[in-house]
KEKOLKOL-694660 format. One line per 5 residues: number of its first residue (from 1); their letters; for each residue x, y, z of C-alpha. Coordinates in Angstrom, 2 decimals, always signed. Layout:
// KEKOLKOL-694660
NUM = a = X/Y/Z | ...
This chain:
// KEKOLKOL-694660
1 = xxxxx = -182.21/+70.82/-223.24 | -182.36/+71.47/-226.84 | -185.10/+73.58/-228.63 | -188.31/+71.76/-229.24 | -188.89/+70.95/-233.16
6 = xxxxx = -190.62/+73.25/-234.74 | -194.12/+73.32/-235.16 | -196.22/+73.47/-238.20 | -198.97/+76.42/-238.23 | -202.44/+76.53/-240.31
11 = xxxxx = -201.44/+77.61/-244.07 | -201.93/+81.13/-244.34 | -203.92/+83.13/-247.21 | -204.45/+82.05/-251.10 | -200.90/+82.71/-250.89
16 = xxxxx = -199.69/+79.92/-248.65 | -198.40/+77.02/-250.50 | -196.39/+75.11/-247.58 | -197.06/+75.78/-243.83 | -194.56/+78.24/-242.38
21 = xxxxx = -192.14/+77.49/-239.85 | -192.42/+78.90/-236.43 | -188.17/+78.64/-235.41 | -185.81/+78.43/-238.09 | -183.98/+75.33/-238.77
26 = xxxxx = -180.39/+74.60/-237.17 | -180.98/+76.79/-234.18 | -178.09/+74.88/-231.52 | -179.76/+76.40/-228.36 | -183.21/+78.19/-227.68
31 = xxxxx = -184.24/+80.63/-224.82 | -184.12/+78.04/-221.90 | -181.63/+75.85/-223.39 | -177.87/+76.62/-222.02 | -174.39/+74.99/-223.72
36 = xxxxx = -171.70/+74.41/-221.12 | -170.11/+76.97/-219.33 | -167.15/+76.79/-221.33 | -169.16/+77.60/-224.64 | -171.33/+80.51/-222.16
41 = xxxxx = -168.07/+82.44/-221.00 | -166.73/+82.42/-224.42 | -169.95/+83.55/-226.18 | -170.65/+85.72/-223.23 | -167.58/+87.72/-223.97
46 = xxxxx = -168.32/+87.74/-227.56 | -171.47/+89.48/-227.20 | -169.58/+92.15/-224.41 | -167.32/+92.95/-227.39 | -169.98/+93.31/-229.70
51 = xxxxx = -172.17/+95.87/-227.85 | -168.93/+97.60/-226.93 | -168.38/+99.02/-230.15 | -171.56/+101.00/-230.55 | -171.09/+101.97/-227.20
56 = xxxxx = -167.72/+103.63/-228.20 | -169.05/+105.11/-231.22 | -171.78/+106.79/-229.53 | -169.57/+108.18/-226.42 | -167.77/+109.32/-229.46
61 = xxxxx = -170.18/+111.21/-231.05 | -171.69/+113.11/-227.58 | -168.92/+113.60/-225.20 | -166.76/+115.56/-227.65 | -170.01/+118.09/-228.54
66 = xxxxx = -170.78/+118.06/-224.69 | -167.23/+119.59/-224.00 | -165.65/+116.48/-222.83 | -162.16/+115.09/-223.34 | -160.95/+111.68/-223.74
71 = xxxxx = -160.88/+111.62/-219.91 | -164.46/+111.93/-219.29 | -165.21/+109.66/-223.23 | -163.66/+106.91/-220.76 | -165.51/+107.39/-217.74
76 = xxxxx = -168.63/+107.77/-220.09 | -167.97/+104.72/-221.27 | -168.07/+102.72/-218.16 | -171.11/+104.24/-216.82 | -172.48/+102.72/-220.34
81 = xxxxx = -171.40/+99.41/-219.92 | -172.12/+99.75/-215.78 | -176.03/+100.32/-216.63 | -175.97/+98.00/-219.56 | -175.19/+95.28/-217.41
86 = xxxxx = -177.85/+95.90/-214.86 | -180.47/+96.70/-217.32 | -179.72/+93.37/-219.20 | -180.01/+91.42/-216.08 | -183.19/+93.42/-215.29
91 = xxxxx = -184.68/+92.72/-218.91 | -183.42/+88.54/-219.05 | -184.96/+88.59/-215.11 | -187.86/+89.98/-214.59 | -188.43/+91.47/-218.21
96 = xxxxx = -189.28/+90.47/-221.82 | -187.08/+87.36/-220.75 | -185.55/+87.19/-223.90 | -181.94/+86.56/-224.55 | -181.77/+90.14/-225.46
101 = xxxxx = -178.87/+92.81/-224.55 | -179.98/+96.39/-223.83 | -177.53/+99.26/-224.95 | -177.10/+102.89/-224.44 | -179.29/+104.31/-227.77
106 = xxxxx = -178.22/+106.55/-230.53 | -181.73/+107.80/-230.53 | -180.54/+109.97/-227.40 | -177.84/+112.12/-229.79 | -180.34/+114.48/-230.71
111 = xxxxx = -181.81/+115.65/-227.36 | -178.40/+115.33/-226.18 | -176.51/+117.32/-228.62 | -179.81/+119.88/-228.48 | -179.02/+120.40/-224.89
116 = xxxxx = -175.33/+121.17/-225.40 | -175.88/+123.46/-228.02 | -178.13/+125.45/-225.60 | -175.06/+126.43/-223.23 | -173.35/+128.72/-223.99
121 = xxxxx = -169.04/+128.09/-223.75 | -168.49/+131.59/-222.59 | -170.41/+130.92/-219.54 | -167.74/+128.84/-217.65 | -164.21/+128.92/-217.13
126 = xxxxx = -163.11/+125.70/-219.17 | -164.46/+122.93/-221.17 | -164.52/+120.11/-218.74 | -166.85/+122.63/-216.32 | -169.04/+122.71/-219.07
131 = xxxxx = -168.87/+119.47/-219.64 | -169.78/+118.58/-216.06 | -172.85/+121.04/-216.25 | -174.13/+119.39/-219.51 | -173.94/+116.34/-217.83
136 = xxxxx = -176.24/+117.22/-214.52 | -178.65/+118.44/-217.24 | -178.82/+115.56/-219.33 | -179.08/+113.31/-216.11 | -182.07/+115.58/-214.99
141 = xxxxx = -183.80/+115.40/-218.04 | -183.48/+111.94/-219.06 | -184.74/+110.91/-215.15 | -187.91/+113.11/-216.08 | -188.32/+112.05/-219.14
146 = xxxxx = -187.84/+108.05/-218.10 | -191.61/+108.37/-216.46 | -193.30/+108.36/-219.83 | -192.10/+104.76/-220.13 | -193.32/+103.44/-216.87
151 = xxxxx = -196.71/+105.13/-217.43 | -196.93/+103.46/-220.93 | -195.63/+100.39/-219.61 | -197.10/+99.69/-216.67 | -200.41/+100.65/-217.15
156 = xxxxx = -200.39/+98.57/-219.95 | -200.81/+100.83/-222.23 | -198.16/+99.58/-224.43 | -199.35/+96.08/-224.31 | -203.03/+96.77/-225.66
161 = xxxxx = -201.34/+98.57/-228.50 | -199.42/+95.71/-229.36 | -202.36/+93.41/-229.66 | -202.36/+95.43/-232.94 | -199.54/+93.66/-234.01
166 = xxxxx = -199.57/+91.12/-237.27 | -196.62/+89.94/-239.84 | -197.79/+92.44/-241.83 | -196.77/+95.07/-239.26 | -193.31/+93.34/-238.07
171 = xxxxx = -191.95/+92.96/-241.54 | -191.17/+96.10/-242.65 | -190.38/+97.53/-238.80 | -187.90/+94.09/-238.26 | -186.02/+94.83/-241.68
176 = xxxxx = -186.08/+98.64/-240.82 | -184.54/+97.88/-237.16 | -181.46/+96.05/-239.09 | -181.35/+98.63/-242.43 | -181.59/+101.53/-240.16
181 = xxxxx = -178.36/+101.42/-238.50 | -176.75/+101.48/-242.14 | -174.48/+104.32/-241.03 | -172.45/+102.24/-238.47 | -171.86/+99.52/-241.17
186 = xxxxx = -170.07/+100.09/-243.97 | -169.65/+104.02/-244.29 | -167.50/+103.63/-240.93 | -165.57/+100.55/-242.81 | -164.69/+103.11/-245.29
191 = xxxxx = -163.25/+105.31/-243.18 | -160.37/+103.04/-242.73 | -160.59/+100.41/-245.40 | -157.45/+98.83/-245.23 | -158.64/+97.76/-242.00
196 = xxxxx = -162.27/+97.41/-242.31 | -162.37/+95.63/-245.43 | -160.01/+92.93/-244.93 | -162.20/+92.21/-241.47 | -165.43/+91.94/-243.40
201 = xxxxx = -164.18/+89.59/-246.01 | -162.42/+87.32/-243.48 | -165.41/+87.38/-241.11 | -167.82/+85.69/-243.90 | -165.04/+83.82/-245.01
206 = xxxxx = -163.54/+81.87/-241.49 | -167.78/+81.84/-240.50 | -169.25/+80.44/-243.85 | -166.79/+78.79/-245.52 | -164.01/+77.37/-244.14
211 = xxxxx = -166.62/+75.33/-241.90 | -167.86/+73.64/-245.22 | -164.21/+72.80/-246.16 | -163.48/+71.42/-243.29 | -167.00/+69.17/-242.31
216 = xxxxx = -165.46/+66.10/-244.13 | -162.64/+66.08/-241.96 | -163.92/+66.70/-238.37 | -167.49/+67.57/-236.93 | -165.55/+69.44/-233.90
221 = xxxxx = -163.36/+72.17/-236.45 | -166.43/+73.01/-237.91 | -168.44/+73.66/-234.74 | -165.55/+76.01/-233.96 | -165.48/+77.78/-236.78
226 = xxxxx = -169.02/+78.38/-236.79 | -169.38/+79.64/-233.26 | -166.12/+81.40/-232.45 | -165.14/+82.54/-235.62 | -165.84/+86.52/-234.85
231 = xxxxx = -163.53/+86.38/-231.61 | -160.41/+84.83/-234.10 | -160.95/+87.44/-236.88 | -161.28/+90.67/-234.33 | -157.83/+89.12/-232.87
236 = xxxxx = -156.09/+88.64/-236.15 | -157.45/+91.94/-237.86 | -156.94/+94.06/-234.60 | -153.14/+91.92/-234.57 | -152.62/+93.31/-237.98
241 = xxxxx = -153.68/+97.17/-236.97 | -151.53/+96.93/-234.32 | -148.52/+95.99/-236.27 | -149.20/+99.03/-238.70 | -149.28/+101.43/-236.31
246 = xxxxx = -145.86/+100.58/-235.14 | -144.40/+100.49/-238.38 | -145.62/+103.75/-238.98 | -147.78/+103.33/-241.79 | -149.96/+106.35/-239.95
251 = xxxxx = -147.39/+108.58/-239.19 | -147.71/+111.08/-241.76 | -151.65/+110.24/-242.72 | -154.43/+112.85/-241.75 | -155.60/+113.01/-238.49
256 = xxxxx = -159.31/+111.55/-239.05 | -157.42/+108.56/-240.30 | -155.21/+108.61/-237.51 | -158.23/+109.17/-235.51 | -159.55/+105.35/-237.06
261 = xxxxx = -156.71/+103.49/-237.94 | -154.37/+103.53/-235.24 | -154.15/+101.29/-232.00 | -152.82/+103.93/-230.10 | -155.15/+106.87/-231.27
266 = xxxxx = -158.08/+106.62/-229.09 | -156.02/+107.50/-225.61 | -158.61/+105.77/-223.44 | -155.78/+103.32/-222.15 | -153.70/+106.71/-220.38
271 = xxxxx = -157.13/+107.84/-219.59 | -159.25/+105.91/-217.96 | -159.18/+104.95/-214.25 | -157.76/+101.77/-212.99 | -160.90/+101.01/-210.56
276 = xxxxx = -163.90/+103.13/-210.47 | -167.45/+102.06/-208.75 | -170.31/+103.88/-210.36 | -172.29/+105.76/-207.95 | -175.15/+108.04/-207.62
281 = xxxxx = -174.87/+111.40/-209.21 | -170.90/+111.14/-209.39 | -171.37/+113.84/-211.71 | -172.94/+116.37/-209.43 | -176.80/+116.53/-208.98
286 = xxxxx = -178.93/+116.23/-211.78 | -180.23/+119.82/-213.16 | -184.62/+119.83/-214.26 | -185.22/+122.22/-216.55 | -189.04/+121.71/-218.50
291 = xxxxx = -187.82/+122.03/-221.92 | -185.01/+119.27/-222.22 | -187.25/+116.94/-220.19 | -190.24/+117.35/-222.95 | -187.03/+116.92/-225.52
296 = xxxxx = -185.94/+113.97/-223.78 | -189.31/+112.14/-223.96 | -188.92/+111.91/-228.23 | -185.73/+109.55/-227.50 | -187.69/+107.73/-224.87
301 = xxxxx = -190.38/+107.21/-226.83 | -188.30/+106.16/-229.30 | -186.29/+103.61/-227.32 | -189.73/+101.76/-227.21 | -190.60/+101.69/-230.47
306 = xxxxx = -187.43/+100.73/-231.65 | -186.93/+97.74/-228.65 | -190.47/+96.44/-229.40 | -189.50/+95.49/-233.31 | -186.11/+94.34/-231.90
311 = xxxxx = -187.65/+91.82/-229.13 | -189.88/+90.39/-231.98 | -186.31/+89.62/-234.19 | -184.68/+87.94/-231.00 | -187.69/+85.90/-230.39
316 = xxxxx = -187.99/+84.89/-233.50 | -183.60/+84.14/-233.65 | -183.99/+82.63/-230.01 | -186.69/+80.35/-230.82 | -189.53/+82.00/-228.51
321 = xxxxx = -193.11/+82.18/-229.13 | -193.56/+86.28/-230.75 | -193.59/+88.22/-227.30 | -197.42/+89.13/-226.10 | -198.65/+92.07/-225.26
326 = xxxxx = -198.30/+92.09/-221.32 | -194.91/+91.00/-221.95 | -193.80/+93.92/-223.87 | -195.82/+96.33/-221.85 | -193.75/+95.41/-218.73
331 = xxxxx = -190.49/+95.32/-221.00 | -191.10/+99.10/-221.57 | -192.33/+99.79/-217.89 | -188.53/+98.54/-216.87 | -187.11/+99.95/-219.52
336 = xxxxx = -188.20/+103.37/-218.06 | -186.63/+101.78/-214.56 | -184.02/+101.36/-216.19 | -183.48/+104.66/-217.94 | -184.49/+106.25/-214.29
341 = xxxxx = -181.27/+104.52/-212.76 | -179.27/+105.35/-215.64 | -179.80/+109.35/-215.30 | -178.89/+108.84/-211.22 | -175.92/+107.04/-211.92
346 = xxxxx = -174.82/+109.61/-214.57 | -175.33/+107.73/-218.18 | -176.01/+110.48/-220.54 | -178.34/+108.43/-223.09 | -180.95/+105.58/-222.62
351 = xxxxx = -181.12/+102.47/-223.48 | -183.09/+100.16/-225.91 | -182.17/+96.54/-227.31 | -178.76/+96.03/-229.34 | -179.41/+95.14/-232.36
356 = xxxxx = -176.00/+93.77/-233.41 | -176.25/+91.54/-230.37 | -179.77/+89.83/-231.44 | -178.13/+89.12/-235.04 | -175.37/+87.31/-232.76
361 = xxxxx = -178.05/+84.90/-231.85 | -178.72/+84.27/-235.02 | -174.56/+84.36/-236.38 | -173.51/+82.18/-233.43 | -177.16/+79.83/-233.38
366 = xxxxx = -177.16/+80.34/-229.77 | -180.22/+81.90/-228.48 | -180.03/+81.25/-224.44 | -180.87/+83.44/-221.85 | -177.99/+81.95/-220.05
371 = xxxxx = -175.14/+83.53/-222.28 | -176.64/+86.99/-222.39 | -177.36/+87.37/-218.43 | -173.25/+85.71/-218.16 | -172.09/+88.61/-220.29
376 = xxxxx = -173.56/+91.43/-218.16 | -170.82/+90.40/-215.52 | -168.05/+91.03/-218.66 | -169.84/+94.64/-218.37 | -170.05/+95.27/-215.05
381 = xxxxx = -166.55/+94.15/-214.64 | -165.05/+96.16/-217.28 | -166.89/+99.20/-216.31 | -165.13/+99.23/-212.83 | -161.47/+98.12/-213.64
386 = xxxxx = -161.13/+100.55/-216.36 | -158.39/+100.19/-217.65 | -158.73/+96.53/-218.89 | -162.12/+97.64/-220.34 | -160.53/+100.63/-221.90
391 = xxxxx = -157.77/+97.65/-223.44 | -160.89/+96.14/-225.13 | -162.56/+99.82/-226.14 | -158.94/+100.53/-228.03 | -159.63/+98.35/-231.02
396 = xxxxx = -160.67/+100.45/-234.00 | -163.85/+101.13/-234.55 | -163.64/+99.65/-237.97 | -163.63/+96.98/-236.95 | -166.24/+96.26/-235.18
401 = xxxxx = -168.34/+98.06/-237.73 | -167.51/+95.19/-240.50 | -169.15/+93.04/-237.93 | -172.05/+95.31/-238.00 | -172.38/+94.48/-241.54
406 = xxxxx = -173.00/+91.36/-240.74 | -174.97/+91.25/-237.80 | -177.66/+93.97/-238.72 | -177.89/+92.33/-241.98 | -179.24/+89.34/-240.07
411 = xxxxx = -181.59/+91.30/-237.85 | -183.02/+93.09/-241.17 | -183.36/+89.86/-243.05 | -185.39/+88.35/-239.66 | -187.87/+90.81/-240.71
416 = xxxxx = -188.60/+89.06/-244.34 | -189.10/+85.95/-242.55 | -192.36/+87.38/-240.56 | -193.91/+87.86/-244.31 | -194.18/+83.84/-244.56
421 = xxxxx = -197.22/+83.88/-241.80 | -198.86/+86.14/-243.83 | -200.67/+86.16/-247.52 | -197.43/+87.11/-249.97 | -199.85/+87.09/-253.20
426 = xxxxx = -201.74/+89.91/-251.12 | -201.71/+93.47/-253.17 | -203.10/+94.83/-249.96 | -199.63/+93.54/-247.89 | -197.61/+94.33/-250.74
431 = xxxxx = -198.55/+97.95/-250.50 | -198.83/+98.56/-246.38 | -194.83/+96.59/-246.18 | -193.71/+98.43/-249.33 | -194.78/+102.17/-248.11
436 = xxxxx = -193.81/+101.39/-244.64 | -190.16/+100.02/-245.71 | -189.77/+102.62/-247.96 | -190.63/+105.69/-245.63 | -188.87/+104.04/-242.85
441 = xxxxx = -185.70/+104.13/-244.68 | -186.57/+107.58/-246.41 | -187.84/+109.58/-243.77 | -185.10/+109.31/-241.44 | -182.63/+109.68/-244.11
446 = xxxxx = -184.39/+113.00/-244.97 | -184.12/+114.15/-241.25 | -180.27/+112.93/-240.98 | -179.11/+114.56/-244.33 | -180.76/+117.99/-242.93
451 = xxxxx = -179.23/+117.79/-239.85 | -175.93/+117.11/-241.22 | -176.29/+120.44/-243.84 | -178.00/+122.49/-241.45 | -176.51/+121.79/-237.92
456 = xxxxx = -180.28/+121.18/-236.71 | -183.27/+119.27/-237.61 | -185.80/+120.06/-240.24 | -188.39/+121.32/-237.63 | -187.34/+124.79/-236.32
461 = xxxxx = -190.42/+126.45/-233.96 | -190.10/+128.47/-230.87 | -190.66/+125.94/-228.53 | -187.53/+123.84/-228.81 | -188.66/+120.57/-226.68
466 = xxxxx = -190.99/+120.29/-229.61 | -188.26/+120.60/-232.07 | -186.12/+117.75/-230.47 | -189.84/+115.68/-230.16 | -190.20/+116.05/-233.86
471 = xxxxx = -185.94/+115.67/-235.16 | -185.87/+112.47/-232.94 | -188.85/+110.52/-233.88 | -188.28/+110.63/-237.10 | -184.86/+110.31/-237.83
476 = xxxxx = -185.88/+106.90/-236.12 | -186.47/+104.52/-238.78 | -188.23/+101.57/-236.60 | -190.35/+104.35/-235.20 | -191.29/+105.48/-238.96
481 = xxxxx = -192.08/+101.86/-239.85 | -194.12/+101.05/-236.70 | -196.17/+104.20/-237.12 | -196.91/+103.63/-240.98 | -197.40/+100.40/-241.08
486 = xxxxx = -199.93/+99.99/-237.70 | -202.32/+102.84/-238.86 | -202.14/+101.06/-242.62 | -202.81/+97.85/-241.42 | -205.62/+98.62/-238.66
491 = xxxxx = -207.45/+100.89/-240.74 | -207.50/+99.66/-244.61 | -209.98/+96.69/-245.04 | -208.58/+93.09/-245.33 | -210.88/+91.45/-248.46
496 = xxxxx = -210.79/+88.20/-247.23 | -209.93/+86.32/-243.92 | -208.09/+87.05/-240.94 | -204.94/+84.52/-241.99 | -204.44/+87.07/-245.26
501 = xxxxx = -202.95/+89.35/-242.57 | -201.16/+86.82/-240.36 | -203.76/+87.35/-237.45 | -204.65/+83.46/-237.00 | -201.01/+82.72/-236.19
506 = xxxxx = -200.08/+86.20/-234.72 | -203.12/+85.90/-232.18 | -202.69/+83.05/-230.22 | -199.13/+84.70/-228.83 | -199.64/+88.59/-228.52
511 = xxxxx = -203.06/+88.02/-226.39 | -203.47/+86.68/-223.00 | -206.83/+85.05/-222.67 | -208.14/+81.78/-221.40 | -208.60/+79.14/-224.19
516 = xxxxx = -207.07/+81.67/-227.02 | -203.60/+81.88/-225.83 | -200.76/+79.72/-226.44 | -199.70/+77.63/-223.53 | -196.04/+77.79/-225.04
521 = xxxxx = -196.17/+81.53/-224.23 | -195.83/+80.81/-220.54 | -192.69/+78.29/-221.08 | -190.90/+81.50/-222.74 | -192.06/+84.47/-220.70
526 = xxxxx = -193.31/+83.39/-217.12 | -190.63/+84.36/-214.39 | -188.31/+82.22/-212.52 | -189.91/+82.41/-209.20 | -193.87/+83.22/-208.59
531 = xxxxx = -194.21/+87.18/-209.03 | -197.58/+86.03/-209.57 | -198.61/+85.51/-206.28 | -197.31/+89.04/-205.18 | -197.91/+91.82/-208.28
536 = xxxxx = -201.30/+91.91/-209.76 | -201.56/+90.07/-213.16 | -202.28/+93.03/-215.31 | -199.21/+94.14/-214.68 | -197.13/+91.31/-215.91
């Protein structure tokens, strides 16, 4: 079924000159709408590739300061793409129900990297024993700390504070959920240009306009272009990295470009195991310690924060209603599930929703629920046979970052388009999405920058969990945003109607009550059998 046509809403504000539009235009496939299952297992795979790459980069970053080698990196990864896969499914099931992929979370480095620092080297015999006993700590702490997400989720917590919500709020968090992630875009390009560059340019090239050249000729080249055009330019590029490395152009370069450029650099093909089943506590059992639990709640938190602004961007690129309340309440309930099953089977970070796979919806104009809950069985597949993931988790890590470019630059500009439901000519919105932008871009880059001089975070007390609290929540940039902007918008006095704000379009979708909601929202969010009739409604 294709996605219904979009529907006009009230005119918003003095500022309103043509009603806005509630999907955007061109959108192939919405939420319940599914292409064949040729187009879904080639998409599906597309979108396993693209969250692979941030998974890599953040194994990376943690496994190497946790005393790991490229050994255990491997086996990291799979337990990554092992509980991505489930807490997709979980999510596109019995969740938000948006097409939307959930990924282990940078916001875990800091806690993580906190907890390694605290043990000391000297303490065991080698690296890897150290590694194993940051491991059972992380795993104990991040089960501890997953409760604050049920309790916030489902007791609906969460969901009241999202009938907060308006454009004027989404905006600047939307943009800031795409901006943030600025480090994984073109700064890790740069780090091996002659590969990331040429990647970038051909990607907006083959996608944008060799379609166009080709339209006159035959409807079927461009639809191929269009939609697969990321999976031919990752084969050529990574083609062309592979032929210099065996020609040498590497073999007398730096190490940290050896480290990016090569094929053969990242030694998780002689590493990883051929078949391995995740299992409970395969790392030994989990070690509680107060401290890195309270530390470990800042990241949860975090993952929250920064999934709620990302579900609003998929809805929007999937052609869904803006998510209500109860629906994102229970989203961050399971999302605590979900990061409860991810410390037993021995992920060392949580997870939140990918960003580069929601601008995918919007690259690819595919926004079923079909393709994403297909491509969790391209991660659960390639987390057991390891080795043919590890093939995949080979190709240099520039190269998926030029797709970054792309993709987040979607997801941020997703975020502009919430401003249309809203007053523009508004000083009042001008000022609340101006200061929140700004500090949510600022802030963390603040935070980041000191942490990269110092070695720690700006806040430095005795009580360490509070440190990690502090140096994770705002080195968050979503988090920044959401916080800014909310306590701007709820608390400085709207001159005029509710529609200056966005509230008479916003309403109808973020609040469940009889004769006030929209009917559309159940056609979007309602599950696939009748939970109904055995959890009580408040809940979902």
């Amino acid at each position: 079924m294709m996605p219904m046509p979009p529907m006009m809403a009230p005119a918003v504000g003095a500022g309103a000159v043509h009603p806005p539009h509630e999907q955007f235009h061109h959108l192939a496939y919405c939420v319940h709408s599914n292409p064949s299952w040729v187009q879904v297992a080639a998409l599906a795979f597309l979108h396993y590739l693209v969250m692979l790459g941030s998974t890599v980069m953040l194994a990376s970053i943690i496994v190497p300061q946790m005393g790991g080698n490229a050994g255990d990196k491997a086996r990291v990864i799979q337990s990554f793409l092992f509980m991505s896969g489930i807490n997709t499914l979980l999510q596109t099931l019995i969740g938000t129900r948006l097409p939307t992929v959930m990924n282990a979370s940078f916001a875990f480095v800091v806690p993580v990297l906190s907890i390694a620092r605290g043990i000391n080297p000297n303490d065991f015999a080698n690296n890897h024993e150290r590694f194993i006993h940051t491991m059972r700590t992380t795993q104990g702490a991040l089960i501890v700390a997953s409760i604050l997400n049920m309790i916030l989720g489902f007791s609906t917590i969460w969901g009241a504070y999202a009938k907060k919500f308006s454009p004027v709020i989404m905006t600047p968090v939307v943009c800031v959920v795409g901006l943030g992630l600025f480090e994984i875009g073109f700064p890790q390009v740069g780090k091996c240009v002659e590969i990331g560059l040429p990647m970038l340019i051909l990607a907006v090239i083959v996608q944008q306009y060799v379609p166009r050249y080709f339209s006159h000729i035959h409807e079927r080249i461009t639809f191929l272009f269009e939609r697969y055009s990321l999976l031919l330019c990752i084969g050529i590029v990574w083609a062309f990295a592979a032929i210099l490395t065996a020609a040498g152009a590497y073999n007398h370069a730096s190490p940290k470009t050896q480290l990016h450029c090569r094929t053969d650099k990242s030694f998780l093909m002689s590493s990883a195991p051929w078949i391995k089943i995740p299992y409970p506590f395969h790392w030994g059992t989990p070690i509680f310690t107060a401290g890195h639990s309270f530390g470990m709640m800042g990241a949860v938190l975090v993952a929250a924060f920064e999934s709620t602004g990302a579900h609003f961007a998929t809805a929007r690129l999937a052609g869904a209603t803006p998510p209500p309340g109860h629906v994102l309440s229970r989203s961050v309930g399971l999302q605590g599930i979900g990061m409860f099953l991810e410390g037993i089977f021995g992920a060392p970070a949580g997870s939140s929703a990918s960003v580069e796979n929601i601008g995918l919806l919007g690259l690819t104009k595919v926004g079923s629920r079909r393709v994403v809950q297909i491509s969790t069985g391209f991660m659960i597949f390639f987390s057991i046979f390891g080795k043919f993931g590890a093939f995949f988790a080979s190709i240099p890590l520039p190269i998926f970052a030029a797709i970054y470019c792309i993709l987040f630059g979607i997801v941020a500009a997703v975020g502009v388009s919430f401003m249309q439901f809203a007053n523009k000519n508004s000083m009042r919105n001008i000022y609340i999405i101006g200061v929140s932008l700004f500090l949510g871009i600022s802030v963390p880059q603040y935070f980041n920058e000191y942490t990269s001089s110092a070695g720690r975070g700006p806040a430095r007390t005795n009580a360490g969990w509070f440190n990690d609290i502090i140096n994770t929540v705002f080195a968050s940039g979503p988090t920044v945003a959401l916080i800014v902007a909310s306590v701007l918008d709820n608390t400085l006095e709207a001159k005029g109607y509710e529609s200056d704000r966005g509230l008479s379009w916003f309403m109808p979708f973020l609040r469940r009550r009889k004769g006030y909601s929209d009917p559309r929202n159940e056609e979007f969010y309602s599950f696939p059998i009748r939970v109904h009739d055995f959890v009580p409604s408040r809940f979902l």
